[in-house]
C-alpha positions as CSV (number, residue, x, y, z in Angstrom):
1,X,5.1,-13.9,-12.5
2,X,8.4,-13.3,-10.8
3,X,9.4,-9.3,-10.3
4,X,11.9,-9.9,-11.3
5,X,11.5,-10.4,-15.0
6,X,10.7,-7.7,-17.3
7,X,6.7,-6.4,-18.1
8,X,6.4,-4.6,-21.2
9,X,3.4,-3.3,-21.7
10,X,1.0,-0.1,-23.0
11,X,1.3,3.5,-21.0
12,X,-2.5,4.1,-20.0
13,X,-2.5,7.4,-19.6
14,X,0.3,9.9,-18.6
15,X,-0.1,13.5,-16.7
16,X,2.3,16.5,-17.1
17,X,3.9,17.0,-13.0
18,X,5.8,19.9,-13.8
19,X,8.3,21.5,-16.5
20,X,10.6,18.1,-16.2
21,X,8.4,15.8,-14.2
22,X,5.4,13.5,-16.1
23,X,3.7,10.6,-14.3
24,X,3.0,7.3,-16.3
25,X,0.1,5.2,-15.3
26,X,-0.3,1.4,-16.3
27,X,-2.8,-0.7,-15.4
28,X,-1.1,-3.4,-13.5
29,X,-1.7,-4.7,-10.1
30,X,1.8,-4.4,-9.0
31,X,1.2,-4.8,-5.5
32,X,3.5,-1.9,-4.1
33,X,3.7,-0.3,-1.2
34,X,5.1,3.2,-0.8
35,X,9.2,3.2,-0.9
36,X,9.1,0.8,-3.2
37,X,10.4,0.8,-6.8
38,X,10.4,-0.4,-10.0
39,X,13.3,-0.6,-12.7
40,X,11.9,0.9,-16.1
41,X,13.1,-0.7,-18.6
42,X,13.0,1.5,-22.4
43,X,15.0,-1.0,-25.3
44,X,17.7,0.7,-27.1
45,X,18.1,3.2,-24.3
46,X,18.5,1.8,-21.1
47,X,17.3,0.8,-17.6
48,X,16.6,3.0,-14.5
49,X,15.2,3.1,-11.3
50,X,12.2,4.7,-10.6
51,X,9.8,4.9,-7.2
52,X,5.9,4.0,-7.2
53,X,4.7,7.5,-6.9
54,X,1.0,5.6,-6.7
55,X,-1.2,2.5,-6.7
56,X,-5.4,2.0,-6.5
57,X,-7.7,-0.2,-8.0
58,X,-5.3,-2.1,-10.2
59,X,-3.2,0.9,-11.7
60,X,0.1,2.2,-10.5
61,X,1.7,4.9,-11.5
62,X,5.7,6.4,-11.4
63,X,6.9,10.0,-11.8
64,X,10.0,10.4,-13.8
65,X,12.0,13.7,-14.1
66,X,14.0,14.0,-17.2
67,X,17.6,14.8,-15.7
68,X,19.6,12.2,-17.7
69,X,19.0,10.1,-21.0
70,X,17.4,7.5,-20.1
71,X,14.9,9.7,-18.2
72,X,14.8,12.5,-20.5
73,X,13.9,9.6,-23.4
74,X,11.2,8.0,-21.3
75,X,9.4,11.6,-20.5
76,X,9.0,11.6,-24.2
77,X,6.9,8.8,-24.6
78,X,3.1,9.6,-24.9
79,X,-0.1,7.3,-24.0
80,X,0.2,4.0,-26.1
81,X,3.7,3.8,-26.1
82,X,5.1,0.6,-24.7
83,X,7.5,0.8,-21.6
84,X,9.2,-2.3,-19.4
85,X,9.3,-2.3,-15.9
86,X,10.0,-4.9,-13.5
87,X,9.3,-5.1,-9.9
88,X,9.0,-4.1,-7.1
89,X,11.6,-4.3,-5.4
90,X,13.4,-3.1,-2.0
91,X,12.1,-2.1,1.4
92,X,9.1,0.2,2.3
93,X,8.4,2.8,4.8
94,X,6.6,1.1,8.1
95,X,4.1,3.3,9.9
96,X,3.4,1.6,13.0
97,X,-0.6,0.8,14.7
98,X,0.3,2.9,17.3
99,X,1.4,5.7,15.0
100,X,-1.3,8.8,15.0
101,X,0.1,11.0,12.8
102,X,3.3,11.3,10.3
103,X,5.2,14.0,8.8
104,X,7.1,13.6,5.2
105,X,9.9,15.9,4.3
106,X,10.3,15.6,0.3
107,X,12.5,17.4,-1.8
108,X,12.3,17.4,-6.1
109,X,11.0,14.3,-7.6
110,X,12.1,12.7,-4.0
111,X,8.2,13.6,-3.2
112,X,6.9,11.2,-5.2
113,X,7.2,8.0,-2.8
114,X,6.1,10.2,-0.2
115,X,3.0,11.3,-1.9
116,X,2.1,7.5,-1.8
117,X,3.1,7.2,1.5
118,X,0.7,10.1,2.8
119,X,-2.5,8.6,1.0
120,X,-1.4,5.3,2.5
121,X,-1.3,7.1,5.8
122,X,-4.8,8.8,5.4
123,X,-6.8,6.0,4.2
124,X,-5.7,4.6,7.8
125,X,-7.3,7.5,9.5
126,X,-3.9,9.1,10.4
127,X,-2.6,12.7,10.7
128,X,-0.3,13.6,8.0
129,X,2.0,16.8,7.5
130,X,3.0,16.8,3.7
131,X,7.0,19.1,3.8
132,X,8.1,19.9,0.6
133,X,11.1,22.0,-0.9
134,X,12.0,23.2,-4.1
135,X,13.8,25.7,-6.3
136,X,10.2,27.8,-7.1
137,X,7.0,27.0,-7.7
138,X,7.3,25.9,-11.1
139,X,9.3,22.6,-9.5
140,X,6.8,22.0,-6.1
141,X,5.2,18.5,-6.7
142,X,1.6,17.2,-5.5
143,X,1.0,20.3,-3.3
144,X,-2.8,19.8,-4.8
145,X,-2.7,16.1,-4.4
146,X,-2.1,16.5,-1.4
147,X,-4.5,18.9,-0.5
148,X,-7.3,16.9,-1.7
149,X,-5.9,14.2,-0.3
150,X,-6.5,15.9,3.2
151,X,-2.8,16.6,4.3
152,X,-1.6,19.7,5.7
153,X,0.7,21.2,3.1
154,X,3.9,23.2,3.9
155,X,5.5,24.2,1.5
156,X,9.2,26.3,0.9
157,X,10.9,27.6,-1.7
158,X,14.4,28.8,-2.8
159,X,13.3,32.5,-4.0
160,X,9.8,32.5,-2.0
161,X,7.8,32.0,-4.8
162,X,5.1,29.6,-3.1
163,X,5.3,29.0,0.6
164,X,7.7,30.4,2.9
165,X,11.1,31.3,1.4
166,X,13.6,28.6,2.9
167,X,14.4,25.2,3.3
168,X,11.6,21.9,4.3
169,X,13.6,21.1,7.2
170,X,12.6,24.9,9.1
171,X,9.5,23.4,8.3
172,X,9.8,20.6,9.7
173,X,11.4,21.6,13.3
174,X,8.6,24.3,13.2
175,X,6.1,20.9,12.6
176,X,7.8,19.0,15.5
177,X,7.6,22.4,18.0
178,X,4.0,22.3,17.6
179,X,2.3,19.7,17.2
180,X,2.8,15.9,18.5
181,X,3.9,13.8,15.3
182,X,5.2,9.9,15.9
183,X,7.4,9.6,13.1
184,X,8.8,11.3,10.4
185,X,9.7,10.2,6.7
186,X,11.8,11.3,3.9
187,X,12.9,11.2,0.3
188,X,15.3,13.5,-1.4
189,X,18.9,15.2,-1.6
190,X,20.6,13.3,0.9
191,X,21.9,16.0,2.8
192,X,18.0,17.2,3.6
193,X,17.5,13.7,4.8
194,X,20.6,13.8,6.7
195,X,19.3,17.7,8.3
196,X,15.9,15.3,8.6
197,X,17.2,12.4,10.6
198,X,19.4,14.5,12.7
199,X,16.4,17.1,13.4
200,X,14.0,14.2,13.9
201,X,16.5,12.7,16.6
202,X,17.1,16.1,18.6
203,X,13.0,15.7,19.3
204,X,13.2,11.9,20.0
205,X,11.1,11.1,16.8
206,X,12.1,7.9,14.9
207,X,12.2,8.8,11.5
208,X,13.3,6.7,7.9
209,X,14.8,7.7,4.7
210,X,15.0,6.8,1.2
211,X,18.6,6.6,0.4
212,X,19.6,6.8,-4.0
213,X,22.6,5.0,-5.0
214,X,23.4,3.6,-8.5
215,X,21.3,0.8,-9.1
216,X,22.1,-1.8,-11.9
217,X,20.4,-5.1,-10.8
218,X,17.7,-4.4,-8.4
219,X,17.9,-7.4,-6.3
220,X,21.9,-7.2,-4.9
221,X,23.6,-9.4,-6.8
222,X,25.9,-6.6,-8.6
223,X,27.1,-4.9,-5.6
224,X,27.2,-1.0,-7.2
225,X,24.6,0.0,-4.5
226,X,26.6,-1.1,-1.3
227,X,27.2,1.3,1.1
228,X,30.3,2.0,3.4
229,X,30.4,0.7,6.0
230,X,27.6,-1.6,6.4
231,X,28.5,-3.5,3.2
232,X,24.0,-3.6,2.6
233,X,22.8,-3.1,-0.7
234,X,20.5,0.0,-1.1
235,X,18.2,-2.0,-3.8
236,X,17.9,-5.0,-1.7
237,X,18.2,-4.0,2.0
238,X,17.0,-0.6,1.5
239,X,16.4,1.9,-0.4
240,X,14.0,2.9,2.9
241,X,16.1,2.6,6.3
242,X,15.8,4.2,9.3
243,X,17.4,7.6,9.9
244,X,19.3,6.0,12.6
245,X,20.9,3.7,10.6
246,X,21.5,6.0,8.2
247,X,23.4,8.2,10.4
248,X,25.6,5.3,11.3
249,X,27.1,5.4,7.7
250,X,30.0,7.0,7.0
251,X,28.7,7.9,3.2
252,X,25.2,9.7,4.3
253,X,25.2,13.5,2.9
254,X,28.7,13.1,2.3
255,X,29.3,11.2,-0.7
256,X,28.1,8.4,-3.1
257,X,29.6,6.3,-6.3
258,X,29.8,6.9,-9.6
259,X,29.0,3.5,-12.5
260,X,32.6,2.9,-12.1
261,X,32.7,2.9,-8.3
262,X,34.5,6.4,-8.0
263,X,33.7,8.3,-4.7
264,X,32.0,11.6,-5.8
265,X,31.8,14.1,-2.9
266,X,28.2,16.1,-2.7
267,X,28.0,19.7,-3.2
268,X,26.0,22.0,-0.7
269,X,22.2,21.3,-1.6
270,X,18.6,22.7,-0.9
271,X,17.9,21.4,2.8
């Protein structure tokens, strides 16, 4: 079947992340790999775009916060419940052969690709530092995942509730000081991935982000998620590029479009 058509088909089993975060698990050999996504599909309500957070054995899985209606509606839905998705789609993060150990710099539900990403990493006998910011402890995702996982967590937090109090990317440059890591990766508020890829190139270290625009088609035919001043769609030619491309844009960390194409300007956020 093309991934592009629609799937609907029964939750198999869903898990509680946090407060506003709940994974869903179908069994579905989807054939992802980490950076990818998926457009969920709920009728009545709407369509949204939503990374693999997971796949093994036949079963993937995606985390969704519930920050707007379409997501909030889908975190309702229990085991059983039918959901559409179709997929995947976009680029992926590339670790190279050479590559002996990775770090990933996540921030809110922007850890869930990279959760994937670090098994991924793992099961190929690599070195992998799991970074992750948030708010307070209550909003840290996959710290125990990873953990069991057999990544070395670092974690920070707004008030210094888990980890150190602070932001990922001290964490990261404190990573990079001390031990030797070939590439770093990220997913989150784009102006920690900005503070990433610039902090990544100050130590020579080729690094790749995962850049969230507004996403209606998923294969770029529509056009909403071009980006100045490269003209590439995010859903098609990204949403994983590398930091140093994404420095080149004139839009990274700065701002992004609304449905209607409106410039909105970011606000100072968590880096």
């Amino acid at each position: 079947m093309r991934n592009d058509e629609f799937i609907v088909m029964p939750i198999a089993q869903t898990k509680d992340e946090t407060k506003t975060s709940r994974t869903f698990f179908f069994d579905y050999n989807l054939n992802s790999k980490p950076g990818q996504f998926v457009m969920l599909w709920l009728p009545g309500v709407g369509e949204k775009p939503i990374s693999v957070s997971g796949e093994k054995e036949g079963r993937f899985s995606v985390t969704v916060c519930a920050v707007g209606p379409v997501s909030k509606a889908i975190c309702e839905l229990k085991k059983g419940d039918k959901l559409g998705f179709r997929g995947p789609f976009g680029t992926h993060y590339s670790i190279p052969k050479d590559v002996e150990s990775i770090a990933v710099v996540g921030g809110g539900y922007g850890s869930a690709p990279l959760a994937y990403l670090c098994e991924h990493a793992i099961a190929q006998g690599k070195k992998a530092y799991f970074i992750e910011g948030a708010r307070d402890s209550a909003h840290l995702l996959f710290a125990k995942r990873m953990e069991d996982a057999g990544a070395e967590v670092l974690l920070a937090t707004d008030d210094g509730s888990e980890g150190v109090k602070g932001f990922p990317t001290d964490l990261l440059k404190d990573a990079l000081k001390a031990h030797k890591i070939d590439r770093v990766f990220s997913c989150g508020p784009e102006i920690m991935m900005k503070k990433v890829a610039e902090i990544s190139a100050h130590f020579n270290v080729s690094s790749e982000v995962s850049m969230e625009r507004y996403m209606k088609c998923g294969i770029g035919v529509c056009g909403q998620c071009a980006v100045d001043e490269l003209g590439i769609c995010l859903c098609k030619e990204g949403p994983v590029i590398s930091g140093k491309t994404a420095l080149s844009l004139k839009e990274f960390g700065n701002y992004f479009r609304d449905s209607s194409g409106k410039k909105i300007e970011y606000n100072s956020r968590r880096v």
